[in-house]
N, C-alpha and C positions, 0 to 999 in steps of 0.2 A: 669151655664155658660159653655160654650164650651171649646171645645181646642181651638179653634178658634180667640176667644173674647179675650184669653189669648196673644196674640200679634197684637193686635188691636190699631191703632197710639190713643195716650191717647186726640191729637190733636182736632180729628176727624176725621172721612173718606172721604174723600176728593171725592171719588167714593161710597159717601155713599145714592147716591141720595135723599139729601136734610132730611135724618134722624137724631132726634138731639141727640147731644153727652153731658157727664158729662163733667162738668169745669176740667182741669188739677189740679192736688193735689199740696200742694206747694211740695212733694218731687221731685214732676214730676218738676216740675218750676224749683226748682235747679240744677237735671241734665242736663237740657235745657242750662240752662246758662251758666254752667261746661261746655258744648260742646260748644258753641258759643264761648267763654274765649281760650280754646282749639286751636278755627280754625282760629282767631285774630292773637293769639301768634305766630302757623305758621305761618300765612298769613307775618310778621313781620318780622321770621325770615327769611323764605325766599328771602324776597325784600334786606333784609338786606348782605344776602351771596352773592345776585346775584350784588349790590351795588360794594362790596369787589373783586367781581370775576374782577369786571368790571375798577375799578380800579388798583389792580393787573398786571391785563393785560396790561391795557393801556398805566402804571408807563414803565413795559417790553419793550413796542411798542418804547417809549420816549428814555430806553437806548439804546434800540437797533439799534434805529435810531443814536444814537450818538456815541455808538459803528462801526456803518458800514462809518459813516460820518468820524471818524477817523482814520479807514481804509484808506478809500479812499483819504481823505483831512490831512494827521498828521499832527500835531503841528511844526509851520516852524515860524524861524524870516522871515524879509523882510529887503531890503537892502542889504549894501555891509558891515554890520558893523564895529565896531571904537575898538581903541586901536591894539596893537599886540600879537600875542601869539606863541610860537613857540612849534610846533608837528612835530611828529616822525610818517614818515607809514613803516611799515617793511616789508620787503620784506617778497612775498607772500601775504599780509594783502589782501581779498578779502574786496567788497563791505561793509559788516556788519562790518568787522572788524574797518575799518577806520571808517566809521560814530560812531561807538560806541565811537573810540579816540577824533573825532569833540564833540560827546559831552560833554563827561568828560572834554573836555578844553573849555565848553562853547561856541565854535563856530557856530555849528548849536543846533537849540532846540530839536530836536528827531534824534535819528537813522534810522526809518524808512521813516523820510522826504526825509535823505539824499540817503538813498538804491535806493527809487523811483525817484530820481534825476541820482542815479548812474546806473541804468538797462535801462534806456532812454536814456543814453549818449554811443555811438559809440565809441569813444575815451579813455573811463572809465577805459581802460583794460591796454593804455599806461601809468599810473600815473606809477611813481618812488619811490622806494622806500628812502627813505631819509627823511631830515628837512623842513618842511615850514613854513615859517613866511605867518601868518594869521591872521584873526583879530575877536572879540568876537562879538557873536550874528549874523551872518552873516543868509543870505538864504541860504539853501542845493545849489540853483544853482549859489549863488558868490562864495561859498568854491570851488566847481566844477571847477568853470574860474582857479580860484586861483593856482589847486591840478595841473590842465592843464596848467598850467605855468611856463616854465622853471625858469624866473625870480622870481618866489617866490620862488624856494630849499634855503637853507641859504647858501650853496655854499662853505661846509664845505666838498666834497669830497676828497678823498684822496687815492691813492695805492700805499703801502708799498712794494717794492722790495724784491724777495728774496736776500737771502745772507747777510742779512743787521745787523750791529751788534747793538745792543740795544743803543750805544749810535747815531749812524747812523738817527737809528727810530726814538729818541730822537729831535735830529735838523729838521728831516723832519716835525715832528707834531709840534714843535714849531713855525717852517715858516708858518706853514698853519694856526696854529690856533691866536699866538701870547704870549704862555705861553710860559715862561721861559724852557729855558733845564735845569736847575737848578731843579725846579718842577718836572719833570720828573722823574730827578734824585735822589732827596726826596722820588719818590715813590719805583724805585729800592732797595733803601735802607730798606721799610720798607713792605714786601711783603705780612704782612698778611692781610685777608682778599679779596686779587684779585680772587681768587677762583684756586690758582698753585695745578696743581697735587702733591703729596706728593715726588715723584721721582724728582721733580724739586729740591727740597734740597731750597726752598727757593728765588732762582735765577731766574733774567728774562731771560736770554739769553738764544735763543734760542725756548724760547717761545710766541716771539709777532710774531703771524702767519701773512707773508704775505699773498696780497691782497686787494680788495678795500673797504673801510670803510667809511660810511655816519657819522662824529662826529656831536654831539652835541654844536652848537655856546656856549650853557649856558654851556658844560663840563668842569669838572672840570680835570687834569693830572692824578689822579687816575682815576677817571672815563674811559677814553679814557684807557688806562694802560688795566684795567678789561674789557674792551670791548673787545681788542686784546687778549686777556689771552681768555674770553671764544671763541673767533671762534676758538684757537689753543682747547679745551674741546671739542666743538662741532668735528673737522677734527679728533679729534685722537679718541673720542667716534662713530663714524662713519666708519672708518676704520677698529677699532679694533686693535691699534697702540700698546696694552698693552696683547693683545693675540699673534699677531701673531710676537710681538719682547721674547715670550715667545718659540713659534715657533723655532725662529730661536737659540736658545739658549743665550739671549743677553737681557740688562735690556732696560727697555723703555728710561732711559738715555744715554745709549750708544748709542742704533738704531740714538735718536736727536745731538749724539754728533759726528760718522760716516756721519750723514746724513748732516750735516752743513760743514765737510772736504770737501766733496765730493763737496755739493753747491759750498764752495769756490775754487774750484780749477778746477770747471768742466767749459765746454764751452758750447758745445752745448748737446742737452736733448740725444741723441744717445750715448754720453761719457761718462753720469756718473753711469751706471752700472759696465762700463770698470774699470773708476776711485775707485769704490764701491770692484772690486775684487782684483786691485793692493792693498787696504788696509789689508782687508781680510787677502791676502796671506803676506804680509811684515809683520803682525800681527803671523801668526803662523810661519812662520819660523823665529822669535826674532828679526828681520831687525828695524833699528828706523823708524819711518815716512820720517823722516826729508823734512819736508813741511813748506815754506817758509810763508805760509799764516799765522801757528800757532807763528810762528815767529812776523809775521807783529801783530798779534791780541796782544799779549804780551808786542807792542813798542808801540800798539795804533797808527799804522801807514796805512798809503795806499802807496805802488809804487811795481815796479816792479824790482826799482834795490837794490835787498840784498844784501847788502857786509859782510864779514866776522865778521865783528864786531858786525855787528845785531846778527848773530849765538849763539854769546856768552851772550846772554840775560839771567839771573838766572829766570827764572820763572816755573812752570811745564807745562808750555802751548809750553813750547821750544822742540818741536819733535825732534831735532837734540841730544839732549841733555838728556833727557828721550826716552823710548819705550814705546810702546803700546800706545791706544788713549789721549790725552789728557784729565784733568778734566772734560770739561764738553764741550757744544755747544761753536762753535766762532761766528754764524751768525744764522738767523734765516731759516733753509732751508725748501723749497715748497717742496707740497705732491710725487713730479717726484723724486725729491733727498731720498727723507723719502721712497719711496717703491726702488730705488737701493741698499738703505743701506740694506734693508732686502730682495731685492734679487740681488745679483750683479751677472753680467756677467758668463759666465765662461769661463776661461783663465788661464796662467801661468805668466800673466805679474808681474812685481815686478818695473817696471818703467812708469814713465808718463812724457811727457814736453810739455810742453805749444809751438809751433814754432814760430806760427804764432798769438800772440793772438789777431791782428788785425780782422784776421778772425775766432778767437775761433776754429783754428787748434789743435788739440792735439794729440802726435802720440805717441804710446805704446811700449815696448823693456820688451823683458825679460832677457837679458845680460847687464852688466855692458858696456861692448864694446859699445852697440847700444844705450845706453843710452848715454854716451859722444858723440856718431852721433849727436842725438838729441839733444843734449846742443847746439853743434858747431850751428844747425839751428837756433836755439831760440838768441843763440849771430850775427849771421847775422843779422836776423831779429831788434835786440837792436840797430846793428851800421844804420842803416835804418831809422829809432825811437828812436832818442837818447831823446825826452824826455816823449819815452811812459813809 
């Protein structure tokens, strides 16, 4: 046999022109079959991957599809929906911010219904910061109407005066909201928890920072209390009210308890630097205050006319009667008074008097002589206004 013959199809030669061949062996027969079994099993597998690819894929195509459809179309109620709810948007709150509040309070179904509701509205940019009564399940564009309408704020705004003394704030939040000043008062009493800087000693006065304040209809007097406590946190963490009254050699109590003299006694915002360095200097050269405001905060009073008999009030709030600043704040004074106290004027004065307080006149003397000038003004001014 040849080399040849040796790789010879056991089959037949197919190109053997019509020569005849031996029968296959059966071992030849079972490799045959082995190969055939072989090319089945791939043939199998393959249909089988291409199956899976194809599903795979398709499953892909399905989410993806509902993926981009969610995109485009998010999960929104419809209607104007039922019930009331009432939300807070806070100043500053962009787009995302408030639709994430609508959801959490059930009002709209998704945040991003609401966003694509709020980036389409022209208007979007005017909402307010404050309360609105709203209602559950709504459409991103009924909240919209809603957020855009004055009529739905709960109508709880309110600006706190400076100068005002804690029980002052007291009556004003009670008129607005309908809580007792009593309640209020329960909270003064019991401080902890409002978040007071440690320098407070406990005490609210002096700490419900004026200004304008969105309450809560549902708050409760502590509530409201801790809300004024942290904007006075926020104004003196911002400032740096606890450096720079380090600064000046003087504790962050005192800076608040200069800074609320001067509130009360000052007129116009030009004055009370002035007023900030008559303290100063009556301060170091051993002079008493003797300021008729400390007087009045002591009687729990408001006027204009002190007689002598007020003078003699036992309290240590009585300037006349002690030296040096009194214990603590009388009023709550704004951030224009808070930076006089820590940079006042400069001057010699040692006098101040009010003349004219109709027109928040107040005129300065560094002698005792021009200082009686300026009384004799202020008592004209009285017989003028006998009952300012």
């Amino acid at each position: 046999m040849s080399d040849l013959d040796l790789f010879s199809d056991p089959y037949g030669d197919p190109y053997g022109e019509g020569q005849p061949q031996e029968p296959p062996s059966r071992r030849d027969q079972r490799r045959a079959r082995k190969r055939q079994k072989r090319r089945r099993s791939g043939r199998a597998a393959f249909l089988f991957a291409l199956a899976f690819i194809v599903a795979v894929f398709g499953t892909a195509g399905v989410f993806g599809a509902a993926i981009l459809d969610n995109r485009l179309h998010p999960p929104d109620y419809s209607g104007s929906g039922s019930g009331n709810v009432t939300v807070q948007v806070k100043d500053g709150a962009s787009g995302a911010v408030i639709g994430a509040t609508l959801q959490e309070h059930h009002v709209v179904k998704s945040t991003r219904a609401f966003v694509k509701v709020y980036n389409g509205e022209t208007r979007a940019s005017s909402i307010q910061p404050g309360f609105y009564q709203l209602r559950r399940e709504m459409s991103s564009k009924a909240a919209m109407a809603l957020l855009l309408d004055p009529k739905s704020r709960a109508g709880n705004q309110i600006t706190i005066p400076e100068g005002r003394r804690a029980l002052e704030v007291f009556q004003l939040l009670s008129k607005k909201t309908g809580i007792p000043v009593r309640d209020f008062q329960a909270v003064a009493k019991s401080t902890q928890g409002l978040g007071l800087p440690s320098y407070a000693g406990g005490k609210l006065e002096g700490f419900l920072y004026p200004g304008r304040y969105d309450l809560d209809p549902n708050g409760s007097a502590r509530n409201i209390v801790k809300q004024m406590v942290d904007a006075f946190n926020k104004e003196a963490s911002s400032s740096d009210l606890e450096g720079k009254a380090k600064e000046a050699g003087l504790s962050p109590l005192k800076v608040l308890t200069l800074a609320s003299l001067v509130q009360a006694e000052g007129g116009k915002p030009s004055d009370l630097p002035k007023i900030s360095r008559v303290i100063y200097n009556r301060v170091k050269t051993g002079m008493a205050l003797q300021f008729d405001t400390t007087v009045l905060y002591a009687l729990n009073k408001r006027t204009l006319d002190v007689r002598n008999k007020d003078l003699e009030v036992d309290s240590p709030y009585n300037t006349y009667k002690h030296k040096g600043l009194p214990p603590g704040p009388i009023s709550n004074p704004g951030p224009d008074a808070i930076d006089a106290a820590l940079s006042p004027a400069a001057g010699d004065w040692l006098f101040f008097v009010a003349t004219d307080p109709t027109h928040k006149i107040t005129k300065f003397a560094t002698t005792d002589a021009q200082r009686q000038q300026l009384e004799q003004e202020f008592r004209e001014w009285q017989k003028k206004h006998p009952n300012g």
